[in-house]
C-alpha positions as CSV (number, residue, x, y, z in Angstrom):
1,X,-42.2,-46.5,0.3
2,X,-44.7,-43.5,-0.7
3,X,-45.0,-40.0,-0.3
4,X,-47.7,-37.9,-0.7
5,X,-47.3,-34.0,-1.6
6,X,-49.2,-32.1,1.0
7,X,-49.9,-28.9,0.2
8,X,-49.5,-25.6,2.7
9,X,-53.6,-24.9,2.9
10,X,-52.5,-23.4,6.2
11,X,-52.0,-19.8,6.2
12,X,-50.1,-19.8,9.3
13,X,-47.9,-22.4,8.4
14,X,-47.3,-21.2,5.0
15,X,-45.9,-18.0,6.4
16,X,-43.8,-19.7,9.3
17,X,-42.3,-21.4,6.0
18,X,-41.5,-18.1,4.3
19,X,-40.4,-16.2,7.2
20,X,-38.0,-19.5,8.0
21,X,-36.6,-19.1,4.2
22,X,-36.2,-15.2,4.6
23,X,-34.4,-15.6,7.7
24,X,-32.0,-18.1,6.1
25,X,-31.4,-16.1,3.0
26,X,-30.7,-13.2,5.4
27,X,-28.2,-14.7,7.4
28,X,-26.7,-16.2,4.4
29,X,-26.7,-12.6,2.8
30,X,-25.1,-11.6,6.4
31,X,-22.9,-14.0,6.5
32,X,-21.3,-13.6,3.0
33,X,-21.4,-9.5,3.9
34,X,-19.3,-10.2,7.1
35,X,-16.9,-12.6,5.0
36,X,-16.4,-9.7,2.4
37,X,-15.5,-6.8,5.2
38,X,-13.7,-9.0,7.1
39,X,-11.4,-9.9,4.4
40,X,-11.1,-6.6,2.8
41,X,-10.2,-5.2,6.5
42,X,-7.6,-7.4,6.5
43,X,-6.1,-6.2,3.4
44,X,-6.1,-2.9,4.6
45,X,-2.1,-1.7,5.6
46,X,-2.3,-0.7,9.6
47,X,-2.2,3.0,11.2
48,X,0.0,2.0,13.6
49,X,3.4,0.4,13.8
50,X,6.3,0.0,16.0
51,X,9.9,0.0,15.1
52,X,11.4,-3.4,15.5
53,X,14.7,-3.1,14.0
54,X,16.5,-1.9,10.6
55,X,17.8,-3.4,7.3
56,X,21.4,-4.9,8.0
57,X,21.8,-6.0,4.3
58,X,20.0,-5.5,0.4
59,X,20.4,-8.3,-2.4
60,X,19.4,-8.5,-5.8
61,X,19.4,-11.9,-7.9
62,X,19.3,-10.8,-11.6
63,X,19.6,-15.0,-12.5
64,X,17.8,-17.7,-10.7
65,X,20.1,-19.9,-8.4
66,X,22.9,-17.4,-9.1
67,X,25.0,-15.2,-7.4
68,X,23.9,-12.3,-5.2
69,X,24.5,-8.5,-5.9
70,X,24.4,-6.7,-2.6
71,X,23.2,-3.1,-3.3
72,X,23.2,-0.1,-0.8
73,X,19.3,0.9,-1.6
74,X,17.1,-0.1,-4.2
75,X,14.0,0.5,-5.6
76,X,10.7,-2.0,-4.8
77,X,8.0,-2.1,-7.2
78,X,5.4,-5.0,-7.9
79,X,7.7,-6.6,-10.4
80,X,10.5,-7.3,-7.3
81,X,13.3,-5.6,-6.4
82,X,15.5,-3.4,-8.9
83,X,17.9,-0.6,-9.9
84,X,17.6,0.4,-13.4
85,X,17.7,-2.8,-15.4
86,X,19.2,-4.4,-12.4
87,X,16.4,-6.6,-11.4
88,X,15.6,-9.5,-9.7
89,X,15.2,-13.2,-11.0
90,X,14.8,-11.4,-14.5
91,X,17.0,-14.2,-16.1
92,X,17.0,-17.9,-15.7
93,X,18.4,-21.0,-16.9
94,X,16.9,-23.1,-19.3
95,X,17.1,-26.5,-20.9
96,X,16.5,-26.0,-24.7
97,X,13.0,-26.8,-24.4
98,X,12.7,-23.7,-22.6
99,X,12.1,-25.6,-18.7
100,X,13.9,-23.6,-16.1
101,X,16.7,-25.6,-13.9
102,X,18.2,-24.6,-10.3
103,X,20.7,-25.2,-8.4
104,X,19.6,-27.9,-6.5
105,X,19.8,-29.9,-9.4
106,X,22.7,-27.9,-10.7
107,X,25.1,-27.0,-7.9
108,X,27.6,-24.6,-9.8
109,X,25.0,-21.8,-11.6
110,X,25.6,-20.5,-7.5
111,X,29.2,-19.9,-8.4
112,X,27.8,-17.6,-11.7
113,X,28.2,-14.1,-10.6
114,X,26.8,-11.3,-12.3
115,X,27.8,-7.4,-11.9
116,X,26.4,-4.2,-13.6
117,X,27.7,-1.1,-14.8
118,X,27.5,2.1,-12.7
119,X,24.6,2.8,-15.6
120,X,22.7,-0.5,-14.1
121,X,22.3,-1.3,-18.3
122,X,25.1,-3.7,-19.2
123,X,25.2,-7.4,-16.5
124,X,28.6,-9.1,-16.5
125,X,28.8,-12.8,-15.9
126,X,31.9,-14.3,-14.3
127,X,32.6,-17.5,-13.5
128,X,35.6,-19.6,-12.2
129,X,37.8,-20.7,-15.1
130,X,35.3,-19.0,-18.0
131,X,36.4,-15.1,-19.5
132,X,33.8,-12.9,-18.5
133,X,30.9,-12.7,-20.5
134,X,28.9,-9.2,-21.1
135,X,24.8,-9.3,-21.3
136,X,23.5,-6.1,-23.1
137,X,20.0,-6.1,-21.2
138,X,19.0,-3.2,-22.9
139,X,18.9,-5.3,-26.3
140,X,16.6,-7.9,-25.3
141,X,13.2,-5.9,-24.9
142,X,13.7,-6.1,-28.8
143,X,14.0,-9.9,-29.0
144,X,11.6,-12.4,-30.3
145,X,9.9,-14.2,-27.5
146,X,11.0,-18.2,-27.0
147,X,8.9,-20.3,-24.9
148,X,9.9,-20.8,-21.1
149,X,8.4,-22.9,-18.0
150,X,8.6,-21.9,-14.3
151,X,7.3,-24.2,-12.5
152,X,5.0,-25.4,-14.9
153,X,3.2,-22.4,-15.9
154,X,4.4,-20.4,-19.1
155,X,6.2,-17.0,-18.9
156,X,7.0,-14.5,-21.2
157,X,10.9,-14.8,-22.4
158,X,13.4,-13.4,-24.6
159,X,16.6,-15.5,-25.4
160,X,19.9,-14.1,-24.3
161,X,21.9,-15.3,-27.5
162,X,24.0,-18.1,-28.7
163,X,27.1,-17.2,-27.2
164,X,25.9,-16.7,-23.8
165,X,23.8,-19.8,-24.2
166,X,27.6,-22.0,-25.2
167,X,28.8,-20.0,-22.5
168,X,26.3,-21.2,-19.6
169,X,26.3,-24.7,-21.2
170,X,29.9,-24.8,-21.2
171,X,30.5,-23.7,-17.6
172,X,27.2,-25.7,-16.3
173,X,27.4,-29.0,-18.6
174,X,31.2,-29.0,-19.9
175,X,29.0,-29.5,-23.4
176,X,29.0,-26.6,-25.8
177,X,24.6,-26.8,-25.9
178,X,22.2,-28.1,-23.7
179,X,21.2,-25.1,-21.6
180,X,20.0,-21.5,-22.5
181,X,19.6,-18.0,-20.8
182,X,16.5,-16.3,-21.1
183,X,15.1,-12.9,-19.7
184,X,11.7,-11.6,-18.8
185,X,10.9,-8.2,-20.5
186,X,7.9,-7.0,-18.9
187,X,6.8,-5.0,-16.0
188,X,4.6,-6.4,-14.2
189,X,4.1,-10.1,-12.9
190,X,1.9,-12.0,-15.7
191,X,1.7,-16.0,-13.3
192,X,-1.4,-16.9,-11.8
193,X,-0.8,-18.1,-8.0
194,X,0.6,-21.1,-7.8
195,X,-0.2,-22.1,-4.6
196,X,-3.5,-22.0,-3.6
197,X,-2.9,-22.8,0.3
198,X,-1.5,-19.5,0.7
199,X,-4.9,-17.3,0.6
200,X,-3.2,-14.3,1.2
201,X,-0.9,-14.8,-1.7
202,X,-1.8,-13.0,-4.8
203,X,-1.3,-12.9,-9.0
204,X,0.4,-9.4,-8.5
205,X,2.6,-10.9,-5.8
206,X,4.5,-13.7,-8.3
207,X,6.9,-11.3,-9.6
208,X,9.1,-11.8,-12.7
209,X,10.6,-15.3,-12.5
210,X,10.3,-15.9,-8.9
211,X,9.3,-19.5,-7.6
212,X,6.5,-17.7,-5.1
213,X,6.9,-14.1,-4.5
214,X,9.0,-10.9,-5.4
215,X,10.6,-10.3,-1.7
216,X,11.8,-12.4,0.7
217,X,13.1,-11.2,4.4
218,X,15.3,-12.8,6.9
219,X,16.5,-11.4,10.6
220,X,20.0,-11.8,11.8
221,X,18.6,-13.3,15.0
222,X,17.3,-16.3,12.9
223,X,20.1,-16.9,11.3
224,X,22.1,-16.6,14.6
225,X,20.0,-18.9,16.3
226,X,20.4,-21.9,13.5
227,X,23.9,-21.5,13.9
228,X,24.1,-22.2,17.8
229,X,22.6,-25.2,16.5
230,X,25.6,-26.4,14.0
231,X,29.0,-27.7,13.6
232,X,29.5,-25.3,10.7
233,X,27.8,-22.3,11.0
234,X,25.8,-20.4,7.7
235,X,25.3,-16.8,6.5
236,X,22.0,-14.9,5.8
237,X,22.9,-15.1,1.9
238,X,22.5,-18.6,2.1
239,X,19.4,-18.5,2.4
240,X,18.7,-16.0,-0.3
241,X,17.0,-13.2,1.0
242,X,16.7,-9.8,-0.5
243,X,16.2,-7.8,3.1
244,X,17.8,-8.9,6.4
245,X,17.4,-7.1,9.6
246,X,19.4,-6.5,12.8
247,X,17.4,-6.2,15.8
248,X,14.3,-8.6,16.0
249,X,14.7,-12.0,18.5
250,X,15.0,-15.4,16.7
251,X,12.0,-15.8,14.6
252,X,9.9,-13.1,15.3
253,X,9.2,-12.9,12.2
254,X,6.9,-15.8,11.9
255,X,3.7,-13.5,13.4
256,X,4.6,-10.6,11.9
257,X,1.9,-9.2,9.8
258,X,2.4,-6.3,8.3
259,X,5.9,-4.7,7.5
260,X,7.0,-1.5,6.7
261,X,10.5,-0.1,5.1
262,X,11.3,3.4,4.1
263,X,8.3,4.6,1.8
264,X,7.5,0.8,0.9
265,X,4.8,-1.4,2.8
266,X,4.8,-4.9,2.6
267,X,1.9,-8.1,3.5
268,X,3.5,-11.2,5.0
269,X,1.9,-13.8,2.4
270,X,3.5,-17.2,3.9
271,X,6.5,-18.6,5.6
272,X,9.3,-19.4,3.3
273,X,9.4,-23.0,3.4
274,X,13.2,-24.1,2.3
275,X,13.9,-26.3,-0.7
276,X,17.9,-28.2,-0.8
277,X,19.4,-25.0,-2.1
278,X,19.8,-24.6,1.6
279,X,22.8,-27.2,1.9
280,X,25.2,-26.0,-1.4
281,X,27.9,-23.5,-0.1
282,X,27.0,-20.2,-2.2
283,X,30.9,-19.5,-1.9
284,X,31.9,-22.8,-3.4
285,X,29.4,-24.7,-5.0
286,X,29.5,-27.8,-2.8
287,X,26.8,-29.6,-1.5
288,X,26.9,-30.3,2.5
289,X,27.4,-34.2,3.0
290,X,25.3,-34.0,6.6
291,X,22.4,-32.5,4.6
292,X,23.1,-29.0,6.7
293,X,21.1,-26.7,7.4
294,X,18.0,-28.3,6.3
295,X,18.4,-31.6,8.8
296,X,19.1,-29.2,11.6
297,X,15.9,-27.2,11.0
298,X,13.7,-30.5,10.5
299,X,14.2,-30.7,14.0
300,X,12.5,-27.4,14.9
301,X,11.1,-25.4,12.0
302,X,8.3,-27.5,10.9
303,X,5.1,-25.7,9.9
304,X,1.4,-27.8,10.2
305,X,0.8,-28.5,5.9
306,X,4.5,-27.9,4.9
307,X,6.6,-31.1,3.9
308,X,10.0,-29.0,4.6
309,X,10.9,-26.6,6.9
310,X,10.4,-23.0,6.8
311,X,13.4,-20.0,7.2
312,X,12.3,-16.1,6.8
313,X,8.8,-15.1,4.8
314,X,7.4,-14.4,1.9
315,X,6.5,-10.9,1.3
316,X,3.9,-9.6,-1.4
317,X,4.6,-5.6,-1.5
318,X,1.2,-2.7,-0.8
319,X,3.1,0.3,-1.6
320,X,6.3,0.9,-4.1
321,X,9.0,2.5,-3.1
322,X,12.9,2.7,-2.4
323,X,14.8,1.9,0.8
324,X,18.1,2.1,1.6
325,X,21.0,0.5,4.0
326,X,20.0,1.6,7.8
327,X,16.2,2.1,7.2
328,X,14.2,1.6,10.0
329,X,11.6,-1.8,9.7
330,X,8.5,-1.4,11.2
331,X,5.8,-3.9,12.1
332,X,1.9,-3.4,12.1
333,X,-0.5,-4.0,14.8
């Protein structure tokens, strides 16, 4: 087959041409314009909001897949939530090659449990059977950096020291090595997103050590309604939440948009889709042989994309501040 080049001698169709192509880039131009406002407008925090409840409980998790620290107010920033050097997921677990490990590969780092003096400068780790073991957070800002995975991506680390890593080994492994404890010394998150599904998630959102983002918020109701649903019934903590609230119906906040606490605003990034953490008693340490809660909310909180099902949301925070025990939570519209 041949084709032959004919050129545009015509004026008129040479300009019906050009005018076609200006209109296209226009629209294009227009199109990419709209995309940019729209999106930008939708960053933008609401002017209105109504009251739908207020924060029934406050936890901080110095140590991945440890124990809790419930705390009457707190202070949020972009790095997560903290109190002095009280802050949370600042320390993990390691293997010695610096890869991070959990508890639903390691049941018992739930039954670590760390306190802080009245200073918030010195953590204390207890543990059933171990002495207590003192962390002098303060120290490690001057510590060489080691190398440390979370999920894959690289993240500045400092190592807690020998003894707490025979400590942590001993308790986790009954071996003196194997595992290490390692902090994050900075500021400000330094991950790029990790998942890119989430379009509203963003780098400053990814916190210190966190698997997705800095805050995480759960309603009573929620909870409530999950345990109509089973034999033994499960608390907020369970779940891992830094803010739950009293007030809200089961759920509500799924469509809940834009959230604000005290002086702090927050973006609701994604759902919180629930890993087998879920099914270990925090109190004890053991593992649920039905698989509960997660089987349970297979049956009902499935979410289109998501392999597992989805408990409380994922909040990336708009404006720092500190909130306190009894503070009322606002939504946006």
């Amino acid at each position: 087959m041949q084709f032959t080049f004919v050129p545009f001698d015509d004026f008129g169709t040479r300009n019906s041409v050009l005018l076609a192509t200006g209109v296209g880039l226009a629209s294009a131009t227009g199109y990419g314009l709209y995309k940019y406002l729209a999106n930008y407008w939708d960053n933008q925090p609401p002017q209105k909001w109504r009251q739908v409840g207020e924060l029934a409980d406050l936890y901080i998790y110095p140590i991945k897949s440890c124990g809790a620290i419930r705390v009457s107010h707190m202070d949020c920033t972009v790095i997560g939530p903290k109190l002095g050097l009280l802050r949370d997921r600042i320390f993990m677990v390691t293997r010695t090659d610096g890869t991070y490990i959990c508890a639903r590969t390691f049941p018992k780092l739930l039954l670590i449990q760390p306190s802080f003096n009245e200073q918030y400068e010195k953590m204390t780790l207890s543990a059933p059977g171990m002495p207590d073991i003192t962390v002098p957070v303060s120290d490690l800002f001057s510590v060489d950096p080691v190398k440390a995975w979370v999920w894959g991506q690289p993240v500045t680390a400092t190592d807690c020291s020998e003894e707490l890593a025979r400590w942590i080994s001993r308790f986790v492994l009954n071996e003196e090595t194997g595992l290490r404890l390692v902090f994050y010394p900075l500021d400000i998150p330094t991950r790029p997103v990790r998942e890119r599904q989430h379009a509203k998630l963003t780098a400053r959102d990814t916190g210190a050590l966190h698997n997705s983002t800095s805050f995480m918020l759960l309603t009573e109701a929620s909870v409530g309604d999950l345990n109509l649903r089973l034999q033994k019934p499960v608390t907020a903590q369970q779940f891992r939440p830094n803010f739950v609230v009293k007030g809200p119906g089961a759920f509500e906040e799924d469509d809940w948009k834009w959230i604000k606490i005290g002086e702090t605003v927050y973006r609701n990034v994604k759902p919180c889709n629930r890993c087998s953490v879920i099914t270990v008693d925090s109190e004890t340490g053991i593992r649920s042989n039905e698989n509960e809660p997660m089987k349970t909310l297979k049956t009902y909180r499935m979410k289109p994309g998501l392999e597992t099902p989805v408990m409380g949301m994922q909040m990336g925070i708009r404006t720092e501040g500190t909130v306190r025990l009894g503070d009322a939570v606002y939504v946006g519209y």
